[in-house]
NULUM-692923 format. One record per residue (C-alpha): x, y, z. Coordinates in steps of 0.1 Angstrom, whole numbers, plus 5000, padded with zeros to 4 digits. Layout:
REM residues N
XYZ
...
***
This chain:
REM residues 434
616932077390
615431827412
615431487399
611431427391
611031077394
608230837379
604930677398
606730377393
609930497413
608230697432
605830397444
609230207450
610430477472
607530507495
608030087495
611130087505
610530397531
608030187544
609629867549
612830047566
610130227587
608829867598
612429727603
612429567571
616229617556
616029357525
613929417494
613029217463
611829397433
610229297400
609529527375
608429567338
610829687314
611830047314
610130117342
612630297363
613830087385
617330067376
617830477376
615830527408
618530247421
621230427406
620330757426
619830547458
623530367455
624730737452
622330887482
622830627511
627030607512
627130977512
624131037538
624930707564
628830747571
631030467571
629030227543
630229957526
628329937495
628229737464
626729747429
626429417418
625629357384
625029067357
627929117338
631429337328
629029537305
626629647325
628929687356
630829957336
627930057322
626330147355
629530317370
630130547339
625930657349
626630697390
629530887378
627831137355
625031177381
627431227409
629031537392
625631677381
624631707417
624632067431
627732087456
625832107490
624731757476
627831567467
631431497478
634131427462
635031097462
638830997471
638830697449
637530667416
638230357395
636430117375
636029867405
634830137434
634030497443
635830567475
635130897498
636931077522
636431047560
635531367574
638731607592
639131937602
638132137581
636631917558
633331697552
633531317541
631431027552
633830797549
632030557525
632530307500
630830177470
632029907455
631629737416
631029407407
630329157383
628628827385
630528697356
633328657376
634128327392
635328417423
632828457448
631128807457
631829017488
634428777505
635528947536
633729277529
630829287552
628329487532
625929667549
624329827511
623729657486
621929697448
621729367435
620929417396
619429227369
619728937388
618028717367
620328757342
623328607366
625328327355
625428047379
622828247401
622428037427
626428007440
626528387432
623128487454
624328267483
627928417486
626628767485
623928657512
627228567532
628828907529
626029057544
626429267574
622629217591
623029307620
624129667611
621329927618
621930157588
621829817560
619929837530
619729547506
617829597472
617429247447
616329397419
615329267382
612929197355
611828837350
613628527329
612028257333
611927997366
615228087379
616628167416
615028487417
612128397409
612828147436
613628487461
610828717449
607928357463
610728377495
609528687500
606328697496
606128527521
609128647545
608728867579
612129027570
612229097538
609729297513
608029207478
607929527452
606129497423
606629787398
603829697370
603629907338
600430007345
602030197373
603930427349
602130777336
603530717302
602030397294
599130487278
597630607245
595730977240
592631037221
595231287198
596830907182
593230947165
594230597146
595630417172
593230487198
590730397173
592130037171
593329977205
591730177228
588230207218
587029817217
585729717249
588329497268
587429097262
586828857292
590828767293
591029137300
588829187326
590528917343
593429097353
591929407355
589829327382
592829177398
595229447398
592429647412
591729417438
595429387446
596929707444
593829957440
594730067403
592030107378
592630057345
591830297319
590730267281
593730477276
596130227297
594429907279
594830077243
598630077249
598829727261
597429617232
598829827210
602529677223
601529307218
600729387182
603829607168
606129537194
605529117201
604029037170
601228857193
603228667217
601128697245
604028497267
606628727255
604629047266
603928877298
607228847307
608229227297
605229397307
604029207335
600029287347
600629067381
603628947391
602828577384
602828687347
606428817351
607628437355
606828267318
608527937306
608827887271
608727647246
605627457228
602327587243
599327387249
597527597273
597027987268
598628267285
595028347299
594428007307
597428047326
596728357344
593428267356
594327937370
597428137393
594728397402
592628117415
595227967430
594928267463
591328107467
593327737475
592727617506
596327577527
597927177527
598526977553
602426917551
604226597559
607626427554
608526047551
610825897578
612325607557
613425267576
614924957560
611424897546
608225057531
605924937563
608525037587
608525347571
606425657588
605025997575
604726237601
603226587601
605326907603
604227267604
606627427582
607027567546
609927307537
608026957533
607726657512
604126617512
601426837507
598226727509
594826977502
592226687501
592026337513
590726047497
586926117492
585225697489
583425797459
586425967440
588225847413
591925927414
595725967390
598625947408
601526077382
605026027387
608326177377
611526037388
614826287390
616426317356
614126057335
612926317313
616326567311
619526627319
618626907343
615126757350
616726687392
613226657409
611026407422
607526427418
604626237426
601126417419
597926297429
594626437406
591126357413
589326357382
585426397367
584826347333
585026757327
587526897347
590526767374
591426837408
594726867424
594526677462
598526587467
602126627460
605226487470
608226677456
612326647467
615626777449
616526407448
615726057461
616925757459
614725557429
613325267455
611825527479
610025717453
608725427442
608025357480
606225687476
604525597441
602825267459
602225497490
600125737473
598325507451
597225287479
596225607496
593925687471
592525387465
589025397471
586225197448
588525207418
592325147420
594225497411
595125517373
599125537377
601125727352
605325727356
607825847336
609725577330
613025717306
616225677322
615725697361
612025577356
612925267343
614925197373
611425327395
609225127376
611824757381
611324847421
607624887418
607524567401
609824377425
607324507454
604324387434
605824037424
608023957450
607524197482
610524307477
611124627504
608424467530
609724347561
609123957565
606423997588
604224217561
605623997529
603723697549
600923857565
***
């Protein structure tokens, strides 16, 4: 029986088919939970060794577990194919399926499909020169970053059958959260959002006569709307009382009213997906309709600092790409009244690394981002070069209010800021006596 797939695989599919279509060989996909994705993925890493010859493919997955897990499914599935579908592989072990090449009298494509784990410490794909890839759960990867780049190394991209799938549900602000903005944004790679409104079984019927009653029947509340109108707007769905019924019915027997939690399982856009938690003093909704405005944002101007042996000397020239320092979406208006907030690397954690210097015009109702300066590290005098920077900037009839950090590496910032004020200390002697 043919396999009958989901809209939500199916959707991916026609994605993917796309992308390839266009050239596009590298995919990034974010779903919702049980959604599909990982046995649509499963059939794929079966499908392309035996139909392109010659592959040398890898399952890739968070952990021991799930890497056995996965083969002991892509085996099962492999033997329930028909015959005129499958071949029998030549290898079969717990770290790869191997098939044979094709002789006389007998068909093989010559493929290979390997399994791995991210838990392991040495480094993925060394001297392999992939050319298909499923990439799973990656945001559950220990030490994701060294694991993503060593892959990315063992990437064969100039082959003209590749295919490279990242694939995973959301946890947090992590690297692939980091590779899902990447690509967004990218000309070679391809954003797929499987949302669980996409799925035909997401929904409540009038038959549940007492939880449609509940759920489905109220009419959805302003918060609700909100993304509504947006996942209509961005990917033409509409959403139906029956849809809405069983999106509320999950956040009250299933997350006990954690809107964040839901978020992050059940995704409506894919900004939701990406939740950090702790203490909450602003609303999941809040939230949600500040990153949907956030499409209307006019683009920065971008800049970097070109540091000398002091502040004056120093420059800040303009650049046209994505990495920068600077960012700037409004300059200093003469009647505005302006916060420049700073946080040195590591003054308010451990694992706290970056810079940051934030610029906020303000109104006695409401506040307006204008700048940022952000950088993995610096050293502590020239962001507090920066700091002074900004805040004479933005001085225009009021001097900048000026909030910093100052635990561990702020203390050092705020000593340097102090040493400029009192003593000119980081001026060149022509600007310390001018």
């Amino acid at each position: 029986m043919p396999m009958r797939l989901w809209q939500t695989q199916r959707y991916a599919h026609e994605q993917i088919a796309a992308g390839l279509a266009d050239g596009v060989h590298e995919f990034i996909i974010l779903a919702g939970r049980q959604v599909g994705k990982s046995t649509y993925s499963d059939a794929m890493d079966l499908y392309w060794p035996q139909v392109h010859a010659g592959t040398v493919g890898m399952l890739a997955s968070n952990d021991d577990d799930n890497r056995d897990y996965r083969r002991d499914l892509l085996v099962q599935m492999l033997e329930s194919l028909p015959k005129e579908y499958r071949f029998l592989p030549r290898i079969n072990n717990r770290f790869m399926l191997a098939w044979p090449e094709s002789t006389t009298g007998q068909a093989g494509p010559g493929s290979r499909l390997m399994f791995a784990s991210a838990a392991k410490r040495n480094a993925f794909g060394r001297s392999r020169g992939l050319n298909y890839l499923h990439a799973d759960e990656v945001s559950s990867w220990p030490n994701a970053d060294t694991n993503i780049s060593a892959l990315r190394s063992a990437l064969a991209e100039r082959h003209p059958r590749r295919l490279f799938i990242w694939s995973s549900t959301a946890n947090g602000y992590d690297a692939f959260r980091d590779m899902w903005l990447t690509a967004q944004q990218a000309v070679s790679q391809r954003a797929i959002f499987l949302g669980w409104w996409k799925h035909e079984l997401y929904r409540l019927e009038r038959e549940q006569r007492e939880l449609w009653g509940v759920y489905a029947e109220p009419e959805p509340s302003r918060e609700e709307q909100q993304w509504m109108r947006a996942v209509t707007h961005e990917y033409g769905m509409e959403i139906n009382a029956a849809q809405l019924g069983w999106y509320r019915w999950k956040l009250v027997e299933s997350f006990r009213g954690d809107e964040t939690m839901r978020a992050q399982e059940y995704p409506c856009l894919p900004s939701d997906a990406f939740q950090a938690f702790g203490d909450k003093f602003i609303s999941t909704a809040l939230l949600q309709r500040t990153q949907l405005a956030l499409a209307e944002a006019p683009t920065p101007e971008r800049f970097v600092y070109r540091w000398a042996r002091t502040l004056d000397e120093s420059a800040v020239e303009p650049v046209s790409h994505q990495k920068t320092q600077l960012r700037v979406w409004e300059p200093p208006d003469p009647q505005g009244v302006y916060v420049v907030a700073a946080h040195p690397s590591w003054s308010s954690a451990p694992d706290s690394v970056q810079c940051v210097a934030q610029v906020w015009r303000v109104w006695p109702d409401h506040i307006l981002h204008v700048a940022e300066y952000t950088v993995d590290q610096a050293a502590m005098y020239q962001f507090a070069w920066v700091c002074v920077a900004l805040a004479g900037q933005y001085r225009t009839m009021l001097p900048p209010y000026f909030i910093l950090e100052t635990g561990a590496t702020g203390y050092a910032v705020s000593q340097q800021i102090a040493l400029l004020r009192d003593h000119g200390y980081g001026l060149s002697p022509q600007a310390r006596n001018s």
